[in-house]
N, C-alpha and C positions, 0 to 999 in steps of 0.2 A: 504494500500500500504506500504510496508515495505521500511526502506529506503534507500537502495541499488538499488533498481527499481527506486526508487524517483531521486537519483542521478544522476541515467543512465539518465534517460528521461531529465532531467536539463542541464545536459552537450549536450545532443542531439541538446535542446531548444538554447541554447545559441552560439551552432556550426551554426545551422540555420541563429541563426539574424548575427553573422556574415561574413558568405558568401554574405548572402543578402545585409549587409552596405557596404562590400567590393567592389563586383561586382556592384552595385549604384556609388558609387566614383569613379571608374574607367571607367562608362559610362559618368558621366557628366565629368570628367575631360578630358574624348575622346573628346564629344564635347565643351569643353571650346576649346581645340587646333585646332580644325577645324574651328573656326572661328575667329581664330585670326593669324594662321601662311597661308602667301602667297602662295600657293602650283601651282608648274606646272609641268607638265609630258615631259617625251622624251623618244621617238620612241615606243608612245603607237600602230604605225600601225603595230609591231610587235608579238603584241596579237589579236590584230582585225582583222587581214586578217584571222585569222580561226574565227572568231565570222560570220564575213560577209558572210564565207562560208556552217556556218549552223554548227563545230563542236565544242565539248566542250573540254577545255583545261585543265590542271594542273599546278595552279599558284603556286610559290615557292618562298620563303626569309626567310632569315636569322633570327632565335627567335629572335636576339637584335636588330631587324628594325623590329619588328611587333608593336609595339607602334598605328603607323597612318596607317597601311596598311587596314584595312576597308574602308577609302576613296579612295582606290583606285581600288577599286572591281565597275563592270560597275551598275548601276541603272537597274532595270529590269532584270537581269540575277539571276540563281538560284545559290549559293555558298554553299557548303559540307567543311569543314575544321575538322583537327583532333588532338582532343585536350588526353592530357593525363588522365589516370585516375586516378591518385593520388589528392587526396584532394585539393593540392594546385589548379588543374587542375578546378574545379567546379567554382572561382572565375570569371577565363578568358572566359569559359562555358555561365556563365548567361551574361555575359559584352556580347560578341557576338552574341547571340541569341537576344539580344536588338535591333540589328543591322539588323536583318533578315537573321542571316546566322546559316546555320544549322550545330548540332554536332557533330561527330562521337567518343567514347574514345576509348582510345587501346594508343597503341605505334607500330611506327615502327622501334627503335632502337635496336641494340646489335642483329640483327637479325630475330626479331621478328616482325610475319605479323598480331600481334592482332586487331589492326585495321583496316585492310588492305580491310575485308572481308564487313567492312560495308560501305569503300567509294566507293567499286565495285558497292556496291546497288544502292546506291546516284548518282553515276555514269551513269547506266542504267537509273534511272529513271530521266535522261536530267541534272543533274548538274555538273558544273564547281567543280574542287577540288582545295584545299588551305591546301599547306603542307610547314613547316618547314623543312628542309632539318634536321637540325642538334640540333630538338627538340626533346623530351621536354626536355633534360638534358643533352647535349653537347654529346662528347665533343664539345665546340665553333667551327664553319665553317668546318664539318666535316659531307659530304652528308653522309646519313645511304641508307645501300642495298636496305631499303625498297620502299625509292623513286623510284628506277630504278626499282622496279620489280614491283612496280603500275602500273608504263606509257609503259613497254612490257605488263600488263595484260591489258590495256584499250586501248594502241595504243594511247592515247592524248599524244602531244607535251607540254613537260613541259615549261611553261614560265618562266622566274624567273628576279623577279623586287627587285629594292631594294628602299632606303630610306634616305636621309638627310637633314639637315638644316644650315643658315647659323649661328645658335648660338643654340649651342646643350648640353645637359650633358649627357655623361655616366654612369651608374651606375656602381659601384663594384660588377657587379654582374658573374655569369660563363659565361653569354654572351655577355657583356658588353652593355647591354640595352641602347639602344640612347633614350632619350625623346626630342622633339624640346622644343626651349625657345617659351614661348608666342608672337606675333608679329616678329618673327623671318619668314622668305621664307626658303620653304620647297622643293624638288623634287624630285618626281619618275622617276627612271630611268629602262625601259622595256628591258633587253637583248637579245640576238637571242634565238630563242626557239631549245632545244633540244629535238629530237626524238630518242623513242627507241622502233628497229623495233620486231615485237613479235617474232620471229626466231631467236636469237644469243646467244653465249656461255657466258658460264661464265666468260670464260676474258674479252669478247666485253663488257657485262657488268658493268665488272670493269672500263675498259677504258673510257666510256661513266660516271662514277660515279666520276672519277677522273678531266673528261674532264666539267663537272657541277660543281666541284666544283670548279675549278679554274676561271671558267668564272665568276662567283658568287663576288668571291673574288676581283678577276678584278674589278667586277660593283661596289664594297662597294668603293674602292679606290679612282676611277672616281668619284661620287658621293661626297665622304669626301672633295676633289679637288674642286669641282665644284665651292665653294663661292669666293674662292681666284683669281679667275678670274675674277669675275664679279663685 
């Protein structure tokens, strides 16, 4: 083996083990937080009235409230979420698949319906979808086309939940990553669901993209609010 070959394959080996130590510390540190931050929900019958009814939905939040959002996916239900394919993508990849939620990569930013085609599939074959609106790489709170033109291709009612705690830190990051403090109370908060009917133009489009993302925005606010009351 020459050692050019030798190097490739080492650098391979060592990409390997660390996605593998990565995506490990970011499963158990998911659940160290699940069983220490107080979590409760509101106006979850705002997602359940199409569960009850037998349809499958398009759940949505914000990249920097995706931290604890796997606790809030129902037990027993089938979840399709769609991660990036860029490398960094493969970390968050194994951490959710841990979860039992299945992956789809592509993107649907800047225009682009690369992944679009395989949460159609997931879609048919009875699963609920799990999309960031303004993932993987921002710009931050900024719906991408691609959303809107999933839920006209599939008819599902986008839901979109968000995420806080009563003692939080944000990261420096492009999306300002919330992580809850350990022992801290946590809540999800379930907004009105938006439908988009498979018949409208390209400004209906627009309008319905602009009208999700302000609700969205709304919800982070309320949410941030929340502890200061109680």
């Amino acid at each position: 083996m020459n050692l050019f070959l030798w190097r490739e394959r080492w650098r391979q080996a060592k990409s390997a083990i660390l996605v593998a130590l990565v995506s490990w510390i970011g499963f158990l540190a998911l659940k160290f937080l699940t069983l220490t931050v107080r979590i409760s929900t509101l106006h979850k019958e705002r997602v359940t009235r199409f569960w009850d009814r037998g349809q499958r939905v398009t759940v949505a939040f914000w990249h920097g409230r995706l931290c604890m959002m796997p606790m809030v996916m129902e037990p027993g239900r089938r979840y399709t979420t769609l991660i990036s394919s860029h490398r960094d993508g493969e970390y968050i990849t194994r951490a959710v698949k841990r979860l039992g939620v299945s992956v789809v990569r592509g993107s649907t930013t800047r225009g682009s319906l690369s992944g679009v085609k395989g949460l159609l599939r997931a879609f048919r074959d009875g699963s609920d979808l799990v999309i960031t609106p303004d993932g993987p790489q921002g710009p931050k709170e900024i719906v991408q086309p691609g959303v809107i033109e999933l839920a006209r291709l599939t008819g599902a009612p986008i839901c979109p939940v968000t995420f806080s705690a009563s003692r939080r830190r944000l990261l420096k990051s492009w999306d300002s990553f919330l992580i809850p403090a350990p022992f801290s109370r946590g809540i999800f908060f379930w907004g009105e669901p938006l439908e988009v009917p498979k018949r409208c133009t390209r400004e209906e489009r627009e309008r319905l993209r602009l009208k999700l993302e302000e609700r969205m925005r709304q919800m982070n606010a309320v949410v941030d609010k929340y502890f200061d009351r109680t």
